[in-house]
N, C-alpha and C positions, 0 to 999 in steps of 0.2 A: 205361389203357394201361400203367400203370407194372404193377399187379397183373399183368398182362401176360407181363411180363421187357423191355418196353420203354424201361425211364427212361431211358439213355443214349439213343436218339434223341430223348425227349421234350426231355430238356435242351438238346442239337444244334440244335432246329428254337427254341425257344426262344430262345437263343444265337444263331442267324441263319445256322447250321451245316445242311448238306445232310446229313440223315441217310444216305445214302448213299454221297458220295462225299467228304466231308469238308470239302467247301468252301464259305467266304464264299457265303452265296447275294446278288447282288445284283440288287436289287429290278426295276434299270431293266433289266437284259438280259432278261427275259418278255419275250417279243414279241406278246401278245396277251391279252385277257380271260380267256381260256380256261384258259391256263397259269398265270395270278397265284389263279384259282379253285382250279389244283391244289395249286400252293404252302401255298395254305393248310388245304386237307386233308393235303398229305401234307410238307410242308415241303421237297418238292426243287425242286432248281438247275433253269434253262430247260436245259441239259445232261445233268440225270438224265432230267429227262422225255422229251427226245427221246429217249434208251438207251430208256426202259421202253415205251413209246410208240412207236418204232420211226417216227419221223417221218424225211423222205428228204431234210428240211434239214441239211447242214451243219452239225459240231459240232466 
């Protein structure tokens, strides 16, 4: 990823950083398997994923 141009979010999700939106990801607000599966492909917040995701819960 880094070969990429991506090391600054590598280091972000690393760090605990939503590559995305800049924020603290915290672990306990996922609200399901699903979303903690994506956290760790893509290291965003239960709040990015509903944006990218287009989920009609509440953010």
């Amino acid at each position: 990823m880094r070969a990429l141009g991506f090391g600054e979010m590598v280091d972000a999700v690393k760090k605990g950083i939503c590559p995305l939106c800049g924020k603290k990801v915290i672990v306990d607000e996922f609200r399901d398997d699903i979303s903690k599966r994506e956290f760790k492909i893509s290291g965003m917040c239960q709040a990015c994923q509903d944006r990218i995701f287009n989920s009609k819960e509440e953010y």
